[in-house]
N, C-alpha and C positions, 0 to 999 in steps of 0.2 A: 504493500500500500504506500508505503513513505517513498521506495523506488518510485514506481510511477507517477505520486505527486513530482516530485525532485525531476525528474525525466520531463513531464509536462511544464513545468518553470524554465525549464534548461531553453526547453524548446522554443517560448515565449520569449526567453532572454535573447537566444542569439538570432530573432528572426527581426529582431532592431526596432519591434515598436515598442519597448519599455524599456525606459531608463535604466540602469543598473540598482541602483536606489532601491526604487518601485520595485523591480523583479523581486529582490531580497527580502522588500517585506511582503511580498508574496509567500514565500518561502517559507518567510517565518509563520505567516498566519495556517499554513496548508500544515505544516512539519511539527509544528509546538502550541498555538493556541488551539488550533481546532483539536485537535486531543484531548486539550484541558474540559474546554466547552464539552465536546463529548461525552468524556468521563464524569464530568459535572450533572449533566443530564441526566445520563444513567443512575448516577444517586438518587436523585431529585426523585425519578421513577421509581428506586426502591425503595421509598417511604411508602408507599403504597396513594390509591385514591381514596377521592369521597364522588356520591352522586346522591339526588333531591329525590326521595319518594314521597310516597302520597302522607299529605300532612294530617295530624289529628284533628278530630273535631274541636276540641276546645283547647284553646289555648290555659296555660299550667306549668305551674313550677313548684319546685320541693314535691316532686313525687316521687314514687316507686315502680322500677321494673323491671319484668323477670321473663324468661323465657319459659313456655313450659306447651311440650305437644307440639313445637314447629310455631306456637304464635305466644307472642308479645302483647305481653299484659302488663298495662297502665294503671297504677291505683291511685288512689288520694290527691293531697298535694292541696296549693290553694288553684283557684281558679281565677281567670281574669274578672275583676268586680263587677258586676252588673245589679239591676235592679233585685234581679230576682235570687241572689243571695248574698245581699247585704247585711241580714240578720245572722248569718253562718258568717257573719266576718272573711266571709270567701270562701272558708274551707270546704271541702267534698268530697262526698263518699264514692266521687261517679267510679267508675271500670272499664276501660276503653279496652280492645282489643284488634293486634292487627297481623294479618295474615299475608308473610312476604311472597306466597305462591301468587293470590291475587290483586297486592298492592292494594288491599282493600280495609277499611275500618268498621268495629258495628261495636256496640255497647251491650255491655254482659251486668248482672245484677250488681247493685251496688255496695261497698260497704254498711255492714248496720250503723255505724257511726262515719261524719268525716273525721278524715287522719291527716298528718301531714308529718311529713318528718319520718317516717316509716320506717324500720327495715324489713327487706321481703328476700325470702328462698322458696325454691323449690328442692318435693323431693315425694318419693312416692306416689306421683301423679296426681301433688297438691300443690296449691299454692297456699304459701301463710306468708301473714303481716304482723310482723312483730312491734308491739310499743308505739311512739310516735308521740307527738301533742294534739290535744282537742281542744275545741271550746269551751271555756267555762268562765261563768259568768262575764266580765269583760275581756279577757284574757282569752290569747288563742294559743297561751303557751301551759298548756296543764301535762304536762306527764304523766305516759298512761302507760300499763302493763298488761294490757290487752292482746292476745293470741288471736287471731281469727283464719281460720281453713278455707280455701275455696275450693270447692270440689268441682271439674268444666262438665262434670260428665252429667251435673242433675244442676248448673250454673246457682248454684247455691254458697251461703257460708255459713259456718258454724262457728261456735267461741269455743274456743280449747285454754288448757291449764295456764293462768297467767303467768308472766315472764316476773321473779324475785325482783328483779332492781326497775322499778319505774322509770322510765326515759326516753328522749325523743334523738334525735341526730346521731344513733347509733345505724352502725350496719352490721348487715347480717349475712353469712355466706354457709354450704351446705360442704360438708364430708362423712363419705358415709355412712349415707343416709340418716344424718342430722344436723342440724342448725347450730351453728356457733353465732350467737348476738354479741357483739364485738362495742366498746366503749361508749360514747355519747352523751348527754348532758341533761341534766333534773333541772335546770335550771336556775341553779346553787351551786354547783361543781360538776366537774368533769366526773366519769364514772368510769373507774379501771375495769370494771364486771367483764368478765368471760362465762356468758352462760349457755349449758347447750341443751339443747330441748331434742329429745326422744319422741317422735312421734309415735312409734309403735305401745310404749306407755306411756301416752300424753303424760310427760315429766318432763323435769330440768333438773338437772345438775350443775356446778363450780365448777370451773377451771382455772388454772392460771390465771391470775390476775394482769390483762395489759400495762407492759412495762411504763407506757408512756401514755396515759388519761387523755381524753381527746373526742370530738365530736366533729360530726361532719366529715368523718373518714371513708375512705374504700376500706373492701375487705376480697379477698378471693384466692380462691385455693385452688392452687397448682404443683403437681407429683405429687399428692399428699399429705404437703404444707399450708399453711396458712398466711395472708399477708396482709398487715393491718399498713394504709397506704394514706398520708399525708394527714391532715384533718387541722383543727386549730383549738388551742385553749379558749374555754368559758366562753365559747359563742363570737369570737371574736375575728373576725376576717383580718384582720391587722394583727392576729399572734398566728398566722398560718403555718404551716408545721411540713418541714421536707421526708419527716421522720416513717422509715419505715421497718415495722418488727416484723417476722416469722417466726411463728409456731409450728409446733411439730406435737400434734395429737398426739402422737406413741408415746410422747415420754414426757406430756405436761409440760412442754417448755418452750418458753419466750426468747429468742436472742435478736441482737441488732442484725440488719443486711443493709443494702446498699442503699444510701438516701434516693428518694423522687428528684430528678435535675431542678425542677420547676416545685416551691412549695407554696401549695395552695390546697384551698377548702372548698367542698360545694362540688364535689367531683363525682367522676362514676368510674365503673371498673369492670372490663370484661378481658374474660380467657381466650383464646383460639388458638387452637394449633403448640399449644404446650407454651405459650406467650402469655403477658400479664399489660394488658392494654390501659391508660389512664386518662382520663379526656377532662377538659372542661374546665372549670371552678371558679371560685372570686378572691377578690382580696383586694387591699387599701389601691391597686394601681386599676383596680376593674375586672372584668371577665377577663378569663383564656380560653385565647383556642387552644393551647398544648394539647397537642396526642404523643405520650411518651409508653416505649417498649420496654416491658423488663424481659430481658430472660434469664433464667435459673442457671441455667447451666452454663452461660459462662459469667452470669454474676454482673452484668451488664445492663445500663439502661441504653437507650438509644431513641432517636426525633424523629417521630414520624410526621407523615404530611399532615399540617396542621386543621382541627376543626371547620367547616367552613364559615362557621356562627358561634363567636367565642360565648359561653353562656355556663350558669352556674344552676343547682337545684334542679337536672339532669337525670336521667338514667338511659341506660345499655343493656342490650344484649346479643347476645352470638345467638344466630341461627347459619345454620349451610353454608358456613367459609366467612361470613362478612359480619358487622356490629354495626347495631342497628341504634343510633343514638341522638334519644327524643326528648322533645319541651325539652325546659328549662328558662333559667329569666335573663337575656342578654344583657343589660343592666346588672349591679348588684344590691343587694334587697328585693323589693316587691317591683318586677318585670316576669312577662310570660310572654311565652311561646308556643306555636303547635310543631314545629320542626322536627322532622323525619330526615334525618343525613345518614347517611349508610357510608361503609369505612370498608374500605376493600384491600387487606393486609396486600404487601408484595409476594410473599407465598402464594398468594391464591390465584394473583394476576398469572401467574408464572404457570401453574398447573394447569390455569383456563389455555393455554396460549401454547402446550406442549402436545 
């Protein structure tokens, strides 16, 4: 290749319509920038894409969502203010659901209460919504210990065993086949609690207590670890936090890993392909797009292509290669959104294109 650049320059040069000069930096741009450019590209391209699907109905931020059966379920959260629930201070019980076969949305039974602040897992062919804050009296910040089941198969929910530590802005992620509720805030302090909820004897157990107190955190489990991922002290976007622990279920125990590049609160968190994907969040300088990679195995974070709508009070999820990553309030505080961006790792590209 560089032969024949350098051959066709040659040619250029001694046929006397380019200066000597000019030929050279011909040369140069054919033999050394355009490689650079090049190879710049190709990076650029292994961050992976984004592309725009079908948007939710209602615009919503601080919700929860989970993947379960191939579709993407939307719960809680507050809603954009309108006439018609201004007595709920916004909050909402709705339940959106969307289905990436036919890029299509429809509404499934609601919450018995609105929730906001959530955490939700799947597991057993459930969906549960752990904790959260609700209404009460003027206050949209009360700390709840409320479990509720969604069952898709009779679009129903039920209340199961309440979670020990009341609180909202925790998260929640599954290993087999149970729920670990990961940190979050009473509204009075942070709460180190690691509890993990047994479905099959609607129970809860202790675990380890997180090393580092925190709300507003990711949480997600990969090779059988656990990863509690950024979050900020006492409610506070301005103490935002790079900090990130793993646990290891077998043996009860908390240790430090590699910090998040970027720290920040208000974020979401999904797995693919043996990856730990981190989107989103806010803090004193505004929303992020950051889409940053961890992987395990070499201990590594890395920049992906970034969100295409920086925005915080967010959720994710992986269905069939891609992360599907909706609402949230581009502003920070009280901003909504219906935004559907779908996240197309470089792996996936790669596979589609083999």
């Amino acid at each position: 290749m560089q032969y024949s650049l350098r051959l066709a320059v040659g040619r250029i040069r001694n046929s006397g319509t380019l200066t000597p000069l000019f030929a050279s930096f011909l040369a140069w741009i054919f033999l050394v920038a355009l490689p650079i450019f090049t190879q710049s590209a190709q990076l650029e391209q292994d961050r992976g894409s984004w592309r725009t699907a079908a948007s939710m109905p209602t615009k919503r931020t601080e919700v929860a969502v989970a993947a379960l059966e191939g579709k993407i379920y939307v719960v809680g959260g507050f809603e954009k203010p309108r006439l018609g629930n201004v007595l709920n201070f916004a909050i909402t019980p709705a339940v959106e659901v969307y289905d990436p076969e036919t890029d299509r949305w429809a509404s499934k039974a609601p919450l018995p209460i609105g929730l906001h602040h959530v955490g939700i897992g799947v597991t057993g062919g459930r969906l549960y919504v752990v904790g959260g804050y609700s209404k009460s009296g003027l206050s949209v910040w009360n700390p709840m210990a409320t479990v509720y089941a969604y069952d898709p198969a009779t679009d129903s929910w039920v209340e199961r065993a309440s979670i020990p530590t009341a609180r909202g802005a925790l998260s929640v992620t599954e290993h087999e086949g149970k729920l670990y509720a990961i940190g979050g805030y009473d509204r009075k302090a942070n709460s180190s609690a690691v509890e993990v909820y047994d479905p099959a004897r609607d129970s809860w157990t202790t675990a380890a207590p997180l090393p580092t107190p925190r709300d507003h955190l990711a949480t997600a489990t990969v090779a059988g670890k656990i990863y509690a991922i950024g979050g900020r002290v006492d409610g506070d976007y301005s103490r935002n936090l790079a900090t990130v622990e793993r646990y290891d279920p077998a043996i009860d125990w908390w240790m430090r890993d590699v910090d998040l590049p970027t720290a920040r609160s208000g974020i979401t968190a999904a797995v693919l392909e043996g990856k730990l994907y981190v989107m989103g969040g806010e803090g004193a300088v505004g929303t992020y797009q950051e889409n940053e990679a961890y992987d395990p195995v070499r201990g590594a974070w890395q920049r992906m292509a970034p969100m295409p709508t920086a925005r915080h009070g967010l959720g994710s999820a992986a269905v069939q290669g891609r992360i599907y990553v909706i609402t949230g309030g581009p502003t920070p505080g009280g901003s909504f959104s219906d935004l559907n961006e779908i996240f197309t790792p470089p792996l996936e590209r790669n596979l589609k294109t083999d």
